[in-house]
Structures are given as structure tokens and as C-alpha cells.
ZAGU-894658 format. One record per residue: residue in three letters; x, y negated, z negated of N, C-alpha, C in turn. Coordinates in nm, 4 decimals, always signed. Example, Ala and Ser with C-alpha at 12.3 -4.5 7.8 and 13.67 -1.06 7.14 Angstrom:
+------+----------+----------+----------+----------+----------+----------+----------+----------+----------+
! code !       nu !       nv !       nw !      cau !      cav !      caw !       cu !       cv !       cw !
+------+----------+----------+----------+----------+----------+----------+----------+----------+----------+
!  ALA !  +1.3190 !  +0.5690 !  -0.7800 !  +1.2300 !  +0.4500 !  -0.7800 !  +1.3200 !  +0.3300 !  -0.7800 !
!  SER !  +1.2850 !  +0.2250 !  -0.7080 !  +1.3670 !  +0.1060 !  -0.7140 !  +1.2900 !  -0.0030 !  -0.7870 !
+------+----------+----------+----------+----------+----------+----------+----------+----------+----------+
This chain:
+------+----------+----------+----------+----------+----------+----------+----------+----------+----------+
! code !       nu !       nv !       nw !      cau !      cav !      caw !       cu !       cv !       cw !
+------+----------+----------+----------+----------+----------+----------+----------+----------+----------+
!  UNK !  +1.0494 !  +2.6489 !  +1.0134 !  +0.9225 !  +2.5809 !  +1.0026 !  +0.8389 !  +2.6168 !  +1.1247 !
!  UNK !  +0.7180 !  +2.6611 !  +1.1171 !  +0.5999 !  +2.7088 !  +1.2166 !  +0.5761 !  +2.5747 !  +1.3003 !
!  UNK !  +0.5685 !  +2.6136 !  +1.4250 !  +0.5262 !  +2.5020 !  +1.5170 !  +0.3797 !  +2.4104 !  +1.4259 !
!  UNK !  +0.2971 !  +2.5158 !  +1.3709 !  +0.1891 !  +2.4423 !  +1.3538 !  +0.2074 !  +2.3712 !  +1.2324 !
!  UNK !  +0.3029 !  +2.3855 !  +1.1283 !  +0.3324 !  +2.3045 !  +1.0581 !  +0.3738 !  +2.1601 !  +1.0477 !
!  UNK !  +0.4682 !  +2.1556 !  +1.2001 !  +0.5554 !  +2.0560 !  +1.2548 !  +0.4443 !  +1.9527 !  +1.2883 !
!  UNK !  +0.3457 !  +1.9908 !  +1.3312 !  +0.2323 !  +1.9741 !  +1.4584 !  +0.1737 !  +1.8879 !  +1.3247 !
!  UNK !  +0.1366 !  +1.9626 !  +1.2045 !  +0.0651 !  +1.8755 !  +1.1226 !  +0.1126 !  +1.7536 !  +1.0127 !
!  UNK !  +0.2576 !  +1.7589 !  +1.0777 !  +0.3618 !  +1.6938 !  +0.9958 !  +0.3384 !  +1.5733 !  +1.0866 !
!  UNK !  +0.3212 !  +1.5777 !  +1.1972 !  +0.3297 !  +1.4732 !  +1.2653 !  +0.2082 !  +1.4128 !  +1.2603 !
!  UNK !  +0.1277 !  +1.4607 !  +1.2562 !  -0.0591 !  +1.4521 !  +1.2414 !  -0.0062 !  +1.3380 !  +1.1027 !
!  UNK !  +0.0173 !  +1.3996 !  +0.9954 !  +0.0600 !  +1.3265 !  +0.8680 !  +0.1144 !  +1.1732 !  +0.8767 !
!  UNK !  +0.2254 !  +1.1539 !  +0.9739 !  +0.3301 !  +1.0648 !  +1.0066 !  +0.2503 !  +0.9514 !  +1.0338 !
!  UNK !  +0.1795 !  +1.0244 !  +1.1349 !  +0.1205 !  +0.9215 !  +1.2649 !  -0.0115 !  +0.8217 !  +1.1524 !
!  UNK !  -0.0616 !  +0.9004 !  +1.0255 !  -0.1930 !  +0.8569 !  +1.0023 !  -0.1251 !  +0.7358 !  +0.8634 !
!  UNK !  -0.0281 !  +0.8052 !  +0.8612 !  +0.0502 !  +0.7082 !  +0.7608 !  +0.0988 !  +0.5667 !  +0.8356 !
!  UNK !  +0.1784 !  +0.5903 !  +0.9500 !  +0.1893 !  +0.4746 !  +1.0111 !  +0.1166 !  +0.4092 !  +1.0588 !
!  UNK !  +0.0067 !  +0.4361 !  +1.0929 !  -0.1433 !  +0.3421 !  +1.1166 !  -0.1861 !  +0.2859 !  +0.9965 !
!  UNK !  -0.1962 !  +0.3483 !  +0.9014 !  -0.1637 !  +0.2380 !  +0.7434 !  -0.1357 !  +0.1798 !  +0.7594 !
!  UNK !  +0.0234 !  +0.2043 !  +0.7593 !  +0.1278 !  +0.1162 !  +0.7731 !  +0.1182 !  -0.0002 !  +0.8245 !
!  UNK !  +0.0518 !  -0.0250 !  +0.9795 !  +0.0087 !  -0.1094 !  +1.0864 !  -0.0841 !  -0.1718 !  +1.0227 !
!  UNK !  -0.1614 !  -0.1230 !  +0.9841 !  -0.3050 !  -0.1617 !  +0.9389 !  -0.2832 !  -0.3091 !  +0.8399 !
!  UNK !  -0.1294 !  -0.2287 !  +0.7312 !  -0.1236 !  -0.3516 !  +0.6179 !  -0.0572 !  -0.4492 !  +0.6888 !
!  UNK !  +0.0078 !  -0.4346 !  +0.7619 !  +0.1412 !  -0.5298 !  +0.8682 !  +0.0205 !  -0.6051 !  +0.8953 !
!  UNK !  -0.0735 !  -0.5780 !  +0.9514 !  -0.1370 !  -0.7008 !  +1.0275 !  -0.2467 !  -0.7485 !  +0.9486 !
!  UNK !  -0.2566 !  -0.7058 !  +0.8245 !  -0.3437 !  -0.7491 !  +0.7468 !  -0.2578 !  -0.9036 !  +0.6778 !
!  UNK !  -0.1319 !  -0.8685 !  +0.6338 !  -0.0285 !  -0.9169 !  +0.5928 !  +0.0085 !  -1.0596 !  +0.6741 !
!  UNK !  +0.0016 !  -1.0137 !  +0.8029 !  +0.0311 !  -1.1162 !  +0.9060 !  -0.0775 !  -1.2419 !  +0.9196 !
!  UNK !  -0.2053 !  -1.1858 !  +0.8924 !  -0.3052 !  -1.2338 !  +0.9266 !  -0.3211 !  -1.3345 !  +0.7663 !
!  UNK !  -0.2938 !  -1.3128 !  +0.6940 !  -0.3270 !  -1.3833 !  +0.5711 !  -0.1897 !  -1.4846 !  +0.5879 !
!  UNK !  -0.0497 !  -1.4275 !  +0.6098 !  +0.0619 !  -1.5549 !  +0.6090 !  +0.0001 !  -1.6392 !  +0.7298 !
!  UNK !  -0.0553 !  -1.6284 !  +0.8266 !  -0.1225 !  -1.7279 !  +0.9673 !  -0.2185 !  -1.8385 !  +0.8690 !
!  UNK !  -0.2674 !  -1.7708 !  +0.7731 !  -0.3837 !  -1.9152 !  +0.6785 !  -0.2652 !  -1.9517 !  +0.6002 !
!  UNK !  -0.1924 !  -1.9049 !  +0.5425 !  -0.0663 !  -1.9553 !  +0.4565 !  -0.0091 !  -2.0704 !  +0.5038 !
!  UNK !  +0.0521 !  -2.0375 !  +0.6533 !  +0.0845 !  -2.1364 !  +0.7479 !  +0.0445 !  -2.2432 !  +0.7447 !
!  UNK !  -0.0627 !  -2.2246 !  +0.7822 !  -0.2084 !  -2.3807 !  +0.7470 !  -0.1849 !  -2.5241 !  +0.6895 !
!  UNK !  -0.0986 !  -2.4674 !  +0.5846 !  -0.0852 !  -2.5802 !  +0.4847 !  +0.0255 !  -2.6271 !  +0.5755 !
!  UNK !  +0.0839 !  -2.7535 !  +0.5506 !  +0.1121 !  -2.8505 !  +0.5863 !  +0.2734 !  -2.8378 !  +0.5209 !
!  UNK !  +0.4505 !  -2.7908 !  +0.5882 !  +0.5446 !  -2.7893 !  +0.5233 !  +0.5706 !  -2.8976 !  +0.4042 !
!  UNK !  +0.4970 !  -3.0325 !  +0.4330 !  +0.5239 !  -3.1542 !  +0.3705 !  +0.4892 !  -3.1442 !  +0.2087 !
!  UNK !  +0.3829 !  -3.0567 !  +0.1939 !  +0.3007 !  -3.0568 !  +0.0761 !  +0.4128 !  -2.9314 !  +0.0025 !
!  UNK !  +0.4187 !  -2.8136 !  +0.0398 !  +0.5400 !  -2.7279 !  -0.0247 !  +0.6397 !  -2.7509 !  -0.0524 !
!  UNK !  +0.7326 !  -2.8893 !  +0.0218 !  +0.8560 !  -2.8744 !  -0.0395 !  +0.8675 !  -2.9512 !  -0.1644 !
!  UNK !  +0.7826 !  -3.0732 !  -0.1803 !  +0.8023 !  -3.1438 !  -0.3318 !  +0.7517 !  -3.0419 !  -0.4234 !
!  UNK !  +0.7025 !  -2.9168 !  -0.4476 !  +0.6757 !  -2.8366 !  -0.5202 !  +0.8392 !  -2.7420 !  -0.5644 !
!  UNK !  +0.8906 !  -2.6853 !  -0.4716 !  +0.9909 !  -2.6347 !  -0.4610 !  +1.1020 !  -2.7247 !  -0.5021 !
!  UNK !  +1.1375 !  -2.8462 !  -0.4847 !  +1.2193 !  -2.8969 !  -0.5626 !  +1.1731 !  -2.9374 !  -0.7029 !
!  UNK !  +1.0680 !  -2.9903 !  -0.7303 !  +1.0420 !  -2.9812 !  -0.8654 !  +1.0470 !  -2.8973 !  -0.9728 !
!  UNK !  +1.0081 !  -2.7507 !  -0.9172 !  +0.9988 !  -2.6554 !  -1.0073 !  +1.0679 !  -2.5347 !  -0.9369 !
!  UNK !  +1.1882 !  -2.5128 !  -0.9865 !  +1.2815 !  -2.3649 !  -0.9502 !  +1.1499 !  -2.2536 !  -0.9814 !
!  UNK !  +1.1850 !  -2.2169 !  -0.9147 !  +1.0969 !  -2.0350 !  -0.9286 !  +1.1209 !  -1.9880 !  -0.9717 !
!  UNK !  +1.0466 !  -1.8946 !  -1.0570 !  +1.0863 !  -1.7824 !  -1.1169 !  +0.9779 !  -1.6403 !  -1.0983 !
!  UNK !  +1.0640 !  -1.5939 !  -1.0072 !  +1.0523 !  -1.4711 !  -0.9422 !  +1.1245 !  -1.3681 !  -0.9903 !
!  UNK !  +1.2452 !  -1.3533 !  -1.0895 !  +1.3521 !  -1.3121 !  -1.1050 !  +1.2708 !  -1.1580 !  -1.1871 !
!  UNK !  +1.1824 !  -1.1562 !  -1.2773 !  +1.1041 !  -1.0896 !  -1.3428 !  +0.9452 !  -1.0829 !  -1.3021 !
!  UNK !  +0.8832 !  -0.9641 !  -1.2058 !  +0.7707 !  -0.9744 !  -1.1956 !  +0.6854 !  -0.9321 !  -1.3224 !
!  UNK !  +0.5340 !  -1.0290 !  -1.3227 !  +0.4536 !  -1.0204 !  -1.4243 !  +0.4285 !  -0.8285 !  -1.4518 !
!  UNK !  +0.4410 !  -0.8010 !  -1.5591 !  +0.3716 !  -0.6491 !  -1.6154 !  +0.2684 !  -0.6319 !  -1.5721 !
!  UNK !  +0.1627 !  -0.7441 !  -1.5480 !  +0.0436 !  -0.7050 !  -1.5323 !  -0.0161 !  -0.6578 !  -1.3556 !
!  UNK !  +0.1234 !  -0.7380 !  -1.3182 !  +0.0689 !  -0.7016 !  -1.1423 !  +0.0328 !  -0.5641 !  -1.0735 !
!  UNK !  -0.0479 !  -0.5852 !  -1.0311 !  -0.0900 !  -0.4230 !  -0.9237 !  -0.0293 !  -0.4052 !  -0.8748 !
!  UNK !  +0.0261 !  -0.2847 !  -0.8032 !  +0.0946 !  -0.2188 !  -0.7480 !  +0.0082 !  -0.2445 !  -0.6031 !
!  UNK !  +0.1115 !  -0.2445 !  -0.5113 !  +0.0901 !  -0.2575 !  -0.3785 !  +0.0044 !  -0.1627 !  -0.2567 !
!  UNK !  -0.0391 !  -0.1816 !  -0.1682 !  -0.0881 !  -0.0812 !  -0.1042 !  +0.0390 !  +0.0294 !  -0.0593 !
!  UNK !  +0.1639 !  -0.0883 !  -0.0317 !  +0.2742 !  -0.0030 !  +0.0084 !  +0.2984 !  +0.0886 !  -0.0614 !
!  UNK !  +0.3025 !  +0.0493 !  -0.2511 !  +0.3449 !  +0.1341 !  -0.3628 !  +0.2423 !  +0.2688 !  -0.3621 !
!  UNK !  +0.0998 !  +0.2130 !  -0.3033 !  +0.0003 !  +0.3584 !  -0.3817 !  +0.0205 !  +0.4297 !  -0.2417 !
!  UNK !  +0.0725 !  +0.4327 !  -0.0988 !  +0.0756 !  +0.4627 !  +0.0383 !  +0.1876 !  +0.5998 !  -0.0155 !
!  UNK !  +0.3116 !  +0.4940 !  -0.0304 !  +0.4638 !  +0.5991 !  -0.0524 !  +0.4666 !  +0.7224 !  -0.1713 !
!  UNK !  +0.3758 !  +0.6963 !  -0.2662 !  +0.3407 !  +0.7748 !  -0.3273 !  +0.2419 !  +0.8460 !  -0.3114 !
!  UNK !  +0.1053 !  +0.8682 !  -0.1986 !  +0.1021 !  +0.9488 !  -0.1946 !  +0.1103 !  +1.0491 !  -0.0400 !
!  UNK !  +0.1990 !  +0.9492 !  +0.0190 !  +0.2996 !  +1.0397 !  +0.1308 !  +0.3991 !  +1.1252 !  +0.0968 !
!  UNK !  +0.4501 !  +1.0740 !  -0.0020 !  +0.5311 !  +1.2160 !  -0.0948 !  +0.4664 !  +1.3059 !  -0.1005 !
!  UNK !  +0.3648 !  +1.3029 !  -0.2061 !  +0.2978 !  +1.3920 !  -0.2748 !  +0.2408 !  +1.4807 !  -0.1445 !
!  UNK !  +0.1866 !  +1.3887 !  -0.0381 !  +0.1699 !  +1.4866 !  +0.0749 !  +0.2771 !  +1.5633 !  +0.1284 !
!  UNK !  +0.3848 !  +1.5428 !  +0.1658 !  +0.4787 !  +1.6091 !  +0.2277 !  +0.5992 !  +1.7182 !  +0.1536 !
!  UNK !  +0.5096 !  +1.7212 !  -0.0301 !  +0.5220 !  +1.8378 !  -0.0420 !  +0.3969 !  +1.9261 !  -0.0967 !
!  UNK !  +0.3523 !  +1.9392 !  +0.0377 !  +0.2351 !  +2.0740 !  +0.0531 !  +0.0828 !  +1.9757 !  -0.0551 !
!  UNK !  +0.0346 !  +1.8707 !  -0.0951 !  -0.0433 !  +1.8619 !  -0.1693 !  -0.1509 !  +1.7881 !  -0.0847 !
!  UNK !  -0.1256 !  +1.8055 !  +0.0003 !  -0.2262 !  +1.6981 !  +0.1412 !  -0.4053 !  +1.7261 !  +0.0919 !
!  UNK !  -0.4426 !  +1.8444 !  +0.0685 !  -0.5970 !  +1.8550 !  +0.0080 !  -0.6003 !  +1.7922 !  -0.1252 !
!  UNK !  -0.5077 !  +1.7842 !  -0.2082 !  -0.5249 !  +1.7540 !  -0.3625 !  -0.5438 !  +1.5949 !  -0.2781 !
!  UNK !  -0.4580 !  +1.4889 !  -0.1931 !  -0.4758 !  +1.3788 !  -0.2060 !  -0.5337 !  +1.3427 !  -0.1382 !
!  UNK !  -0.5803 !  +1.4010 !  -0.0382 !  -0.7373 !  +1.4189 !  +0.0369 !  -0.8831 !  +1.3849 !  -0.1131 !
!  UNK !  -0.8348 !  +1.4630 !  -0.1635 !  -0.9592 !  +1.5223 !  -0.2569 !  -0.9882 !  +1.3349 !  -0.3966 !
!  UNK !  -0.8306 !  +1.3249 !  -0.3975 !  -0.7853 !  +1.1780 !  -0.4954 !  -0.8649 !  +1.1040 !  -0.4299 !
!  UNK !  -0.8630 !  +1.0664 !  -0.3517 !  -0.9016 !  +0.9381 !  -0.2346 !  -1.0678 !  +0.9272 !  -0.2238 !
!  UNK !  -1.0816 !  +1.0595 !  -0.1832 !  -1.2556 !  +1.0708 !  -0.2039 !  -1.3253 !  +1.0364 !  -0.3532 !
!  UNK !  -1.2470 !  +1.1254 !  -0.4305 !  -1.2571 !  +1.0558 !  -0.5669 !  -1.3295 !  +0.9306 !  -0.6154 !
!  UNK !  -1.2186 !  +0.8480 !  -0.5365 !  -1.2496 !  +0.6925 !  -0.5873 !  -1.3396 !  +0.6720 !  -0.4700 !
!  UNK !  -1.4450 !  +0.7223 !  -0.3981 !  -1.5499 !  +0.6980 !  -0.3002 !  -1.5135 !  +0.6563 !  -0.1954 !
!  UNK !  -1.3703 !  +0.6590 !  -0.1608 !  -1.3257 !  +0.6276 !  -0.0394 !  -1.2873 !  +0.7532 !  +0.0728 !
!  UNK !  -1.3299 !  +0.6826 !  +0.2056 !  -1.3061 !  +0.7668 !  +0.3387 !  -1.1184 !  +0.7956 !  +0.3799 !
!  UNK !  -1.0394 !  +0.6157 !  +0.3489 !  -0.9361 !  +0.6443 !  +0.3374 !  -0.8399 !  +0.5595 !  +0.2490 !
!  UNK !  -0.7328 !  +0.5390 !  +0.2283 !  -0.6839 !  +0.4851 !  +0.1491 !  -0.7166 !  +0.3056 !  +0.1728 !
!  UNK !  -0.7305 !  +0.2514 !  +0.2698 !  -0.7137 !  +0.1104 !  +0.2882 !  -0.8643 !  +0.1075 !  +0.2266 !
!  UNK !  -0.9646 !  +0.1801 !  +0.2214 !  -1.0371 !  +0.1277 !  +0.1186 !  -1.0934 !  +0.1237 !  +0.0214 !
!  UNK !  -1.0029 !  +0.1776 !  -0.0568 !  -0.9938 !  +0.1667 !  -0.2251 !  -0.9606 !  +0.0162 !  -0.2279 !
!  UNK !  -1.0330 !  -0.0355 !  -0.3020 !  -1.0129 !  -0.1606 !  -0.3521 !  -0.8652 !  -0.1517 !  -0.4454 !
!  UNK !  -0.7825 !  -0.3047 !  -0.4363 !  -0.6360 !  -0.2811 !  -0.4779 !  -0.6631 !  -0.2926 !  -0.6160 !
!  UNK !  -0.7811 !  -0.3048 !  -0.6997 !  -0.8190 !  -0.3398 !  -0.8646 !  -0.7837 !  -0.1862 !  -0.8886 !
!  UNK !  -0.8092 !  -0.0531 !  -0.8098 !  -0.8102 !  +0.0596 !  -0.8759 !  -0.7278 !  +0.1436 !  -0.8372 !
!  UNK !  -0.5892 !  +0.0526 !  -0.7801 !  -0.4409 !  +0.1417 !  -0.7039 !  -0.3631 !  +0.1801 !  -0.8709 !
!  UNK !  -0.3914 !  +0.0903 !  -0.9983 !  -0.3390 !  +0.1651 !  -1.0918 !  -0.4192 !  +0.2698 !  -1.0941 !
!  UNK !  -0.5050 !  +0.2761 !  -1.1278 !  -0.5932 !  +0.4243 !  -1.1561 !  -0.5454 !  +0.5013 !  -1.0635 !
!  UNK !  -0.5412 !  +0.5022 !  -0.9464 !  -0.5310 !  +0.6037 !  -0.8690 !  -0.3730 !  +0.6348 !  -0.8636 !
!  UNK !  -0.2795 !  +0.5494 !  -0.8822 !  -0.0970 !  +0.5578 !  -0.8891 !  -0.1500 !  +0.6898 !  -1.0257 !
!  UNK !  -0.1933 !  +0.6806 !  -1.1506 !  -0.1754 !  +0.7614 !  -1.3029 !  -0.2508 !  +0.9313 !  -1.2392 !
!  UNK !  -0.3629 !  +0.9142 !  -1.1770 !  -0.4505 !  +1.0144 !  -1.1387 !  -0.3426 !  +1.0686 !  -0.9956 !
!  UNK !  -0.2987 !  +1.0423 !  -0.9491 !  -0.1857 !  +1.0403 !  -0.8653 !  -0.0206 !  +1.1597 !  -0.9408 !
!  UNK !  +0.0195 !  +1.0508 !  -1.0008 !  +0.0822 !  +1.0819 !  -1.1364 !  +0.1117 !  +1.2486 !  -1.1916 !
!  UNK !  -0.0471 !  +1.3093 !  -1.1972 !  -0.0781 !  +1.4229 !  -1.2431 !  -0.1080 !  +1.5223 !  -1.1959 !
!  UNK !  -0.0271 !  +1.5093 !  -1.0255 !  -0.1096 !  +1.6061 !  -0.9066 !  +0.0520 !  +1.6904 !  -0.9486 !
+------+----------+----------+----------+----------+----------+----------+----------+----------+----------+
């Protein structure tokens, strides 16, 4: 592997893990209002009604994590302009801002690189 390959592998890594960061503290920042509420008020909910988590809904969007890992793959084998090119597509500069309504569209258009 060419130094300058390595060089842009890491270029790759680094812009992915600032994502990465990006959702962590986006994530963090929304469980801090979650917090908010009051333990007293959640637990008579939780004993009343078992959860059911066991089967997620069909209809749910796919995650920023889900549309990220897919197309860090797709980058790291050789397609980095095609998902350069996806991203602009949907009028975005970078992935965090595609709105999450159009991470299916972009997972299928994704899909076909």
C-alpha cells in the first residue's frame, strides 16, 4: 500500500470519527433533557407495563450510525467519490446533514453503488 494511500486512509478514519463524536454528543445532549424528568414519574410506568422492545417496529429509520457504517464501507473499498457524489445528492455538505427522514433513501441509493 502507497504511503499516500495510507495518508488518505487516515484522512478517511479521522472524518468518520468526528461523525462519530459529533453523534456521541448529540446523543448525550438529548439523554441530559431525558434526565430532566423526574425517576419518580418512570418507574410506575415500567412496572405497569413490561416493554416490548423484543421486535423493533418495520417502520423505523435507520440510524445515523446505520447510514455512517455503510457508507464507510463503501468508502474503504475505493468508492470515496461515488459517496462523496451520494451525499451531495441529497443537498448535503456532509452526512450529519441529511435529515434522518431521507437515511432510507440514501441506505437503497447507497445499496446500488
Amino acid at each position: 500500500m502507497s504511503k499516500t494511500k495510507l495518508a488518505f486512509d487516515v484522512v478517511t478514519d479521522l472524518r468518520n470519527l468526528a461523525g462519530s463524536i459529533e453523534t456521541l454528543v448529540i446523543a448525550l445532549e438529548s439523554n441530559q433533557t431525558d434526565s430532566a424528568v423526574p425517576v419518580e414519574k418512570e418507574q410506575p410506568k415500567k412496572n405497569k407495563e413490561p416493554k416490548k422492545t423484543a421486535q423493533p417496529p418495520k417502520d423505523k429509520l435507520p440510524s445515523l450510525e446505520d447510514v455512517r457504517s455503510k457508507l464507510a464501507a463503501l468508502s474503504q473499498d475505493g468508492k470515496q467519490l461515488q459517496v462523496k457524489e451520494l451525499i451531495t445528492g441529497f443537498g448535503a455538505k456532509k452526512l450529519s446533514d441529511i435529515p434522518a427522514e431521507k437515511y432510507s433513501d440514501l441506505l437503497v441509493e447507497a445499496g446500488k453503488l
